[in-house]
C-alpha positions as CSV (number, residue, x, y, z in Angstrom):
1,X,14.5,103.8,178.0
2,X,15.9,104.8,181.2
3,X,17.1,101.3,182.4
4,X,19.7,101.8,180.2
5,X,21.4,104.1,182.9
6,X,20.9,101.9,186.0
7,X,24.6,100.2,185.8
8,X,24.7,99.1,189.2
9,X,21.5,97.1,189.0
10,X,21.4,93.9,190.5
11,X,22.1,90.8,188.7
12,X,19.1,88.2,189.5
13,X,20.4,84.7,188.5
14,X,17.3,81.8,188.2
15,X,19.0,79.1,190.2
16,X,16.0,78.1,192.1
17,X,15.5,74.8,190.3
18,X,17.9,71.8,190.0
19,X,16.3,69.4,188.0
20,X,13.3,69.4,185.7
21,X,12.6,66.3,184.1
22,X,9.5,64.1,182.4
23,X,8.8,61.3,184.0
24,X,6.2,59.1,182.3
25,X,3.1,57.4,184.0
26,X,1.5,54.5,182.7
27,X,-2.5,53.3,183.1
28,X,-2.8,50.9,185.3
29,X,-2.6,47.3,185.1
30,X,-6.0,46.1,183.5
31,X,-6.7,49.2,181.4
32,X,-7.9,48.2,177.6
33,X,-6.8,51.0,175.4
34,X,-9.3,49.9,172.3
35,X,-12.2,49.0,174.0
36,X,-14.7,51.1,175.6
37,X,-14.1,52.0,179.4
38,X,-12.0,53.3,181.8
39,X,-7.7,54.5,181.4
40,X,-6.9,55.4,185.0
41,X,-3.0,56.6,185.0
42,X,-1.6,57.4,189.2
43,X,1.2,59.3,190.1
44,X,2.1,57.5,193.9
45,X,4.9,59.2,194.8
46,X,4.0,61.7,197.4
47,X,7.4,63.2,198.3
48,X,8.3,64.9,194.8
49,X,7.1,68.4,193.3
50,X,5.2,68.0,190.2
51,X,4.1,70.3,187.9
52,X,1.1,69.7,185.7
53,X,0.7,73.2,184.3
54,X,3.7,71.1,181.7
55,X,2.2,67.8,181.8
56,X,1.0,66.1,178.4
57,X,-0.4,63.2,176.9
58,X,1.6,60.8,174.8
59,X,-0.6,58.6,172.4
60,X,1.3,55.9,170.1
61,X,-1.5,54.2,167.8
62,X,-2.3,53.4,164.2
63,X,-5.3,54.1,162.1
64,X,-6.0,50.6,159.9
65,X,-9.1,49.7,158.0
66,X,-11.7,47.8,160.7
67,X,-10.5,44.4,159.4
68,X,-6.9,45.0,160.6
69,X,-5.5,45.5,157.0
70,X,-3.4,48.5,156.2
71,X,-4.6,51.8,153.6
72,X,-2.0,52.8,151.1
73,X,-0.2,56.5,151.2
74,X,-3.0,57.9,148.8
75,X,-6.3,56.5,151.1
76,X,-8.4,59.5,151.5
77,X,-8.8,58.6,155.4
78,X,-6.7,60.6,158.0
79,X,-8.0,62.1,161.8
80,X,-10.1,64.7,162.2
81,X,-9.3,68.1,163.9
82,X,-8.1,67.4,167.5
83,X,-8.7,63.6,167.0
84,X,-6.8,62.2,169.8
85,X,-9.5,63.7,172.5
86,X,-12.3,62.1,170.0
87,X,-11.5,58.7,171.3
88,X,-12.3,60.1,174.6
89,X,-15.9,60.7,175.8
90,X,-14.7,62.0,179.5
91,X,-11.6,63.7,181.5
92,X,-11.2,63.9,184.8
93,X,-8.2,65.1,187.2
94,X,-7.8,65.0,191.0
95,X,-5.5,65.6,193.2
96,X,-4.7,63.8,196.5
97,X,-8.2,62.4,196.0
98,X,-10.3,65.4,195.7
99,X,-12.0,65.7,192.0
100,X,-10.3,69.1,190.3
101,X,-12.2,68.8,186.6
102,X,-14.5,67.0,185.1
103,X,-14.3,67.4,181.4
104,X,-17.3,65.6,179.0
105,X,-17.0,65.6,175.9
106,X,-13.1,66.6,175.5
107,X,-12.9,66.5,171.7
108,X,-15.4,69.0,171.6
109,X,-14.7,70.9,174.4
110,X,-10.8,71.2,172.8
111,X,-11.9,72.4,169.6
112,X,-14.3,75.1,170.9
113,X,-11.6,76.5,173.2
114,X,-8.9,75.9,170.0
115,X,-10.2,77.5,167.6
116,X,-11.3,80.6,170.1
117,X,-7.7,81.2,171.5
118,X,-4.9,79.5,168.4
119,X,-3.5,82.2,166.0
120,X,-3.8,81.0,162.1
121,X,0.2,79.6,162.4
122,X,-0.8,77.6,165.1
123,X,-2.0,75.2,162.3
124,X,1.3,75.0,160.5
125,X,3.7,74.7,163.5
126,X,3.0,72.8,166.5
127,X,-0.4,72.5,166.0
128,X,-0.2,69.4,164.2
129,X,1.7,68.0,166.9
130,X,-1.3,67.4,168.9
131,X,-3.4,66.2,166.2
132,X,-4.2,70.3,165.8
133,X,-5.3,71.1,162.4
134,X,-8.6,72.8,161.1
135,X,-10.3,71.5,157.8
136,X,-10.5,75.5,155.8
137,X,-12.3,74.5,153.0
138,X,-16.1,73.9,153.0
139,X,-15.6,70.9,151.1
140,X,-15.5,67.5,152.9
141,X,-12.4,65.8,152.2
142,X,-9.8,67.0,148.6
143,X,-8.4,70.5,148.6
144,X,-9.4,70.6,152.6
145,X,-6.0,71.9,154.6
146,X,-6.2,70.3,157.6
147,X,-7.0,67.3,156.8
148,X,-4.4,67.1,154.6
149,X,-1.9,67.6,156.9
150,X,-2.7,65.0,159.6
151,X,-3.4,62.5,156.3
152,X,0.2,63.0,154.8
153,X,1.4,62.5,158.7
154,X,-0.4,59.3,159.3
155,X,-0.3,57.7,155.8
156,X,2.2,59.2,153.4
157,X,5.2,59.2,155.4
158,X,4.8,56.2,158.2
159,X,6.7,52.6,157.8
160,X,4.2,50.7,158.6
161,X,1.2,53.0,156.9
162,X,-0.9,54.4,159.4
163,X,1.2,54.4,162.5
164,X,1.7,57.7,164.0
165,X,2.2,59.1,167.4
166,X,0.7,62.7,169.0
167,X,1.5,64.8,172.0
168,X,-1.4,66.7,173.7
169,X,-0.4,69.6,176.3
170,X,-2.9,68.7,178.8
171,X,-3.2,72.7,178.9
172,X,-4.9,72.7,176.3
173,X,-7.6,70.6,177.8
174,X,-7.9,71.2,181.4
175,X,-8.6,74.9,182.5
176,X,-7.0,74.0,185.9
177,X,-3.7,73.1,184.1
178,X,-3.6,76.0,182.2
179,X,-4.0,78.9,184.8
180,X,-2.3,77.1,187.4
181,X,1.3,77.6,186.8
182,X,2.9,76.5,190.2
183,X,4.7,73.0,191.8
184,X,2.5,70.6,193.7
185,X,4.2,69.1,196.7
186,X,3.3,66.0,198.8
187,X,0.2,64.8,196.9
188,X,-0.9,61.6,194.7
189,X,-2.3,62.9,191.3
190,X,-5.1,60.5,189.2
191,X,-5.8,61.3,185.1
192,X,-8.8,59.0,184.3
193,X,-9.9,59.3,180.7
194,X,-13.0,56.8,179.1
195,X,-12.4,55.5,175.8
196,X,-15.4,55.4,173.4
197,X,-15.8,54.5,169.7
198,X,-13.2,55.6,167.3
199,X,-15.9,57.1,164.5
200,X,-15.8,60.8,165.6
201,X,-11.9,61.0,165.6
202,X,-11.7,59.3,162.0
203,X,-12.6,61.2,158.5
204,X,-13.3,59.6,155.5
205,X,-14.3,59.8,152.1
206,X,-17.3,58.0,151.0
207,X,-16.4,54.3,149.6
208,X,-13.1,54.0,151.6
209,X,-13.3,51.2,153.7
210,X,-13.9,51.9,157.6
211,X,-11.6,52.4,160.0
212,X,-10.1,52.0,163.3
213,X,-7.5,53.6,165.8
214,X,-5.4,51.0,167.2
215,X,-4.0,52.4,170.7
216,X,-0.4,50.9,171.3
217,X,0.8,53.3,174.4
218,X,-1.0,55.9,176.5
219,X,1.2,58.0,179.1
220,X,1.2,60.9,180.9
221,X,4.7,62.8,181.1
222,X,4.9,64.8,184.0
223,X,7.6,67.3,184.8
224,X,9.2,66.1,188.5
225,X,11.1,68.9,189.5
226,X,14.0,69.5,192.3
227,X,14.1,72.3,194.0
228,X,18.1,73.6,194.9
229,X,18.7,73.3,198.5
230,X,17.8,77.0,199.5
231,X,14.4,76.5,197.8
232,X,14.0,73.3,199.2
233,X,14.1,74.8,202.8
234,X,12.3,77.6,202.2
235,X,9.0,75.6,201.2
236,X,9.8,72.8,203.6
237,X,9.3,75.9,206.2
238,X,6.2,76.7,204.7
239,X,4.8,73.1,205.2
240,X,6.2,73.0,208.5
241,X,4.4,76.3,209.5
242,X,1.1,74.7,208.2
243,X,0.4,77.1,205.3
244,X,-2.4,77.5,203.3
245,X,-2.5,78.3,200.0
246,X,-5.4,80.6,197.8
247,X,-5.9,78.2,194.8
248,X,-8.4,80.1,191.7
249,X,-8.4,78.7,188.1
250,X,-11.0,78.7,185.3
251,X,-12.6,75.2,185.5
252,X,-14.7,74.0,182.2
253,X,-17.7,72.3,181.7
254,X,-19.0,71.1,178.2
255,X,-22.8,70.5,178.4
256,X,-25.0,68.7,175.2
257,X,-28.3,68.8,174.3
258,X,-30.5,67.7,171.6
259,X,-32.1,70.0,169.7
260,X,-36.4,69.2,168.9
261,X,-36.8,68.9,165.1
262,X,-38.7,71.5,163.0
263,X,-38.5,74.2,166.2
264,X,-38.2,77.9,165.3
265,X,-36.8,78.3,169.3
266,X,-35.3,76.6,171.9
267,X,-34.4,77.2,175.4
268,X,-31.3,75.4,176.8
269,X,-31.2,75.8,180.5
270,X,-27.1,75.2,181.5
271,X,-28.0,74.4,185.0
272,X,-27.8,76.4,188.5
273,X,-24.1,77.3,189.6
274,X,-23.6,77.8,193.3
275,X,-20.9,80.5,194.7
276,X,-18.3,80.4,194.9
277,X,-18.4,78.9,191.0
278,X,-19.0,81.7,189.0
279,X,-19.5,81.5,185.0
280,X,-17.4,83.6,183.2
281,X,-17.1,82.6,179.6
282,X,-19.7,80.3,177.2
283,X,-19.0,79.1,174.0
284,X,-21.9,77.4,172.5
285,X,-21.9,75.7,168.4
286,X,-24.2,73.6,166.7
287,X,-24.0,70.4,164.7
288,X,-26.3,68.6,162.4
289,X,-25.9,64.9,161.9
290,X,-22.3,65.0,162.7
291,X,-22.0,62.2,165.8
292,X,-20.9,58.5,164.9
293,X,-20.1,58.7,161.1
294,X,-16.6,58.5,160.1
295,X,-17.8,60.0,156.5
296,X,-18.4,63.5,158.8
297,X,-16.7,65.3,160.3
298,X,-17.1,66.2,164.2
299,X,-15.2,68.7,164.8
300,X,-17.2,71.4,162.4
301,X,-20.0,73.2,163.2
302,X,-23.7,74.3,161.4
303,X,-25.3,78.0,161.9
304,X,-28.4,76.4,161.1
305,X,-30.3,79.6,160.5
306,X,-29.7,81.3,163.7
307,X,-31.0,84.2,163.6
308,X,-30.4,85.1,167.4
309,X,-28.9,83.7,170.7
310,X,-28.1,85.0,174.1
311,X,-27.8,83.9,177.7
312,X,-28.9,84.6,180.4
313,X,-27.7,84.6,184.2
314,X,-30.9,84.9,186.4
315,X,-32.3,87.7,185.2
316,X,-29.7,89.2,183.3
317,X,-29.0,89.0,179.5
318,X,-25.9,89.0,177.8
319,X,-25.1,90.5,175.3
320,X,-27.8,93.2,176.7
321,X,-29.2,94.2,173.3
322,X,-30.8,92.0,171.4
323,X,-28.3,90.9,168.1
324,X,-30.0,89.4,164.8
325,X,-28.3,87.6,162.0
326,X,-29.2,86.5,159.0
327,X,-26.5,84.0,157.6
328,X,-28.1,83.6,154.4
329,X,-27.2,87.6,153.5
330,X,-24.3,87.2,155.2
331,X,-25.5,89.3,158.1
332,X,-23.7,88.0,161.2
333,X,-20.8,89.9,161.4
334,X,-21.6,90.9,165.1
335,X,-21.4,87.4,166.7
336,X,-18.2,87.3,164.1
337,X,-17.1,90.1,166.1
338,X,-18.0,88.5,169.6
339,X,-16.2,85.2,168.5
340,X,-12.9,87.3,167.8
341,X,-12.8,88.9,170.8
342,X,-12.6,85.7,172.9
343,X,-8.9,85.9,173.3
344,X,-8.8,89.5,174.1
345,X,-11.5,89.1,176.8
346,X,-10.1,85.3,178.0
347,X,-5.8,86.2,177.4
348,X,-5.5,89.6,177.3
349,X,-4.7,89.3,173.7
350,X,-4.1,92.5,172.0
351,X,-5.6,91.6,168.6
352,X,-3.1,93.6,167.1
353,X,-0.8,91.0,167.4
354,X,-2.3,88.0,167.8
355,X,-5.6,86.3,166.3
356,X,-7.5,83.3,165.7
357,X,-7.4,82.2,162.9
358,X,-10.5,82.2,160.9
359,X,-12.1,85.3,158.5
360,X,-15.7,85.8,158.3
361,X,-16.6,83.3,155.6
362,X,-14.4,80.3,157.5
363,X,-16.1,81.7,160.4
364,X,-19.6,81.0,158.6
365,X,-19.0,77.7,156.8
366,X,-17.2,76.3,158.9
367,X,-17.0,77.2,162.2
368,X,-19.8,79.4,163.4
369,X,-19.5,79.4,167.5
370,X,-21.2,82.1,169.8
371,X,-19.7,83.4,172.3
372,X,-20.8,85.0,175.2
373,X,-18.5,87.0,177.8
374,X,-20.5,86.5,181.4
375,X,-17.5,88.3,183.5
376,X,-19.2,91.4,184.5
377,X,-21.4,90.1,187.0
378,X,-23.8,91.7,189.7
379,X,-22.6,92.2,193.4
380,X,-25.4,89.9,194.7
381,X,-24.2,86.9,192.3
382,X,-21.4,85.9,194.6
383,X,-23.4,84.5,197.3
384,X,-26.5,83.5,195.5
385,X,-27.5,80.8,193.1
386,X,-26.8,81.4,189.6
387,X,-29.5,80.0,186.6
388,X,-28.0,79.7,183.4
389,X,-29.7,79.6,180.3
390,X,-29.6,79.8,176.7
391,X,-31.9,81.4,174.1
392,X,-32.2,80.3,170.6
393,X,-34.0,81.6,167.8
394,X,-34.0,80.0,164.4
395,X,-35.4,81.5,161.1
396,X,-36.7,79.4,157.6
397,X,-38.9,76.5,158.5
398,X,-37.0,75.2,161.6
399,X,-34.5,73.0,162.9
400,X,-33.8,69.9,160.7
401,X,-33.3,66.5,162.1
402,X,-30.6,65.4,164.2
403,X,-29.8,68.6,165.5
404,X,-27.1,68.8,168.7
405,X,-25.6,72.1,170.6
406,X,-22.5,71.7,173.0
407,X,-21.5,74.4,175.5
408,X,-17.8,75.0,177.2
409,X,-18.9,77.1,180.1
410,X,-15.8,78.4,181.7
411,X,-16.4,79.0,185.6
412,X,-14.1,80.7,188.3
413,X,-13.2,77.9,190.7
414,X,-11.6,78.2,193.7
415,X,-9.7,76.0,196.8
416,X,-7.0,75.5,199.3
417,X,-4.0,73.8,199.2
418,X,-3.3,73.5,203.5
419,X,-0.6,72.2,204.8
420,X,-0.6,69.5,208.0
421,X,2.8,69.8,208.9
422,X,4.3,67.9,206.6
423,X,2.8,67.6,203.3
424,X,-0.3,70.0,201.2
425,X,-3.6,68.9,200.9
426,X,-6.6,69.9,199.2
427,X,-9.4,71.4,200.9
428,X,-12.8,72.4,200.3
429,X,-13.7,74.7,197.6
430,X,-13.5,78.3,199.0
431,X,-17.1,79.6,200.4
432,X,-17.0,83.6,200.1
């Protein structure tokens, strides 16, 4: 309350920016959109700021039955929660050449980190948007939210049924894009993504006729920005002087495995992380039987019994006590707990006034993920080789058939953007 007696203070006007405009950025020539392979999209230009923190995907397709012919309004067919990235089985970004993340899996990897960190009105805002919108109901298809949302969007409301058109903040995919707020200056910038099947981004009820998604346009908008001449000097001094600059984002990684049938435990070893990438944050969730069927859905998860799970860096285990659950008597509230505190620990979110936005039985039906918060690390991690794995213990008769995990391991990453005298480029990754 004492501002309100400092009259002379200064007046701070945000003129530092001219112009901020989306430019969009086609693939290549060559790229198939429907078929499996390869969408490269290039940004050329090298004497223009871009920022990508902004940057987004624009998809323009239509969902039609696998003979070309159209569903009516009342099909009980739509997308499935974060759909768009289903059609996609890798993401990768670079700048000026040098790989910055490589993201397998991105449908997964999207919905792990979505439903960790999206407050319930998420769903009913801009949330559908980018194809963002949770079944909550344990049923498969009628009385399910979500996917009543993105069906009335696709079918009910489209001329021609079935055409639609999403937007996905690449933000919301790429860690680097997230945390790194800033312009990039003098530097070519490559988005590849590899386009699989369309039966994990398409939910169905049983006896509708299959479908397909139908690509029409893919492009990347980037923000281009100008500077206003007093800004413009100032970081064309900086160039000039041959800065460098400390670059540190939270890169992620989503990891599969397959699960042995009928096993009571099973041991998932991540892989060895070298400084200076440092895991900070895993989400792992199970699925039974949900890949490559367009009558299930891939974007929920199973408990499966789980009656514990940790990780472990090296030698030590996180959480440090050992946690039990039984999901059949509703005894898992503590990884419940550990879920919800994902955007606390990850944000900075106060709870308080923010959430995600599940409740303990969505949370159990639903979407039952584990997280684990790696952060608090020992000293003689930094320079030393970091073994990640994770412990699974299962309780009835075992893991039935069919069984995968996935894992979004969240890793500090860091590395230099130097200047040569006249433009930035990017340097190795920072050895501490």
């Amino acid at each position: 309350m004492d501002s309100i007696f400092e009259l002379e203070e200064e007046l701070i006007e945000a003129d530092s920016i001219k112009s901020y405009e989306y430019n969009e950025y086609l693939p290549t020539s060559g790229s198939s959109l429907n078929t499996p392979g390869t969408i490269t999209v290039h940004i050329e230009s090298q004497d223009e700021f871009y920022h990508p923190r902004r940057s987004c995907l624009l998809v323009n397709a239509e969902l039609v039955k696998s003979n070309g012919t159209r569903y009516t309004a009342s099909t009980d067919i739509a997308l499935c929660n974060n759909g768009i990235m289903h059609l996609f089985s890798n993401m990768k970004y670079e700048i000026g050449g040098q790989e910055i993340e490589n993201i397998n899996n991105p449908g997964i990897a999207g919905v792990l980190m979505g439903l960790a960190k999206f407050p319930m009105f998420y769903v009913t805002g801009t949330g559908v948007m980018q194809c963002w919108a949770p079944n909550t109901a344990d049923s498969q298809l009628i009385g399910n939210k979500g996917y009543e949302a993105l069906k009335k969007y696709i079918l009910a409301l489209s001329i021609p049924i079935g055409t639609f058109s999403f937007i996905i903040d690449l933000e919301n995919v790429s860690g680097f894009m997230e945390d790194y707020s800033k312009v990039i200056y003098g530097a070519r910038h490559k988005l590849t993504l590899v386009r699989k099947g369309d039966n994990d981004a398409i939910l169905k009820a049983a006896g509708v006729d299959a479908g397909k998604v139908n690509i029409s346009k893919i492009a990347w908008l980037m923000p281009r920005v100008i500077p206003s001449d007093k800004m413009s000097v100032k970081i064309s001094k900086m160039i000039e002087d041959k800065r460098s600059i400390d670059v540190g984002f939270r890169m992620r990684q989503c990891n599969m495995a397959e699960i042995p049938n009928n096993v009571t435990s099973f041991d998932w070893r991540l892989g060895v992380r070298t400084a200076p990438e440092k895991p900070r944050h895993i989400l792992i969730a199970l699925q039974e039987d949900k890949s490559d069927n367009q009558e299930k859905d891939a974007s929920k998860f199973d408990h499966l019994n789980v009656s514990q799970m940790s990780v472990t860096l090296n030698d030590t285990k996180y959480p440090a006590r050992d946690v039990r659950a039984d999901f059949a008597k509703h005894q898992f509230i503590e990884y419940y707990r550990m879920f919800c505190s994902f955007a606390q620990d990850y944000y900075g979110i106060d709870p308080l006034t923010s959430g995600n936005f599940m409740d303990p039985i969505t949370y159990k039906t639903l979407y039952p993920i584990f997280y684990f918060d790696v952060s608090k690390q020992s000293e003689r991690f930094r320079q030393g080789i970091v073994d990640a794995t994770v412990h699974m213990r299962f309780s009835g008769t075992g893991v039935p058939k069919k069984v995968v995990a996935h894992a979004l391991i969240i890793s500090d990453r860091r590395m230099i953007f130097k200047s040569d005298g006249t433009k930035m480029n990017i340097m190795d990754y920072v050895k501490e």
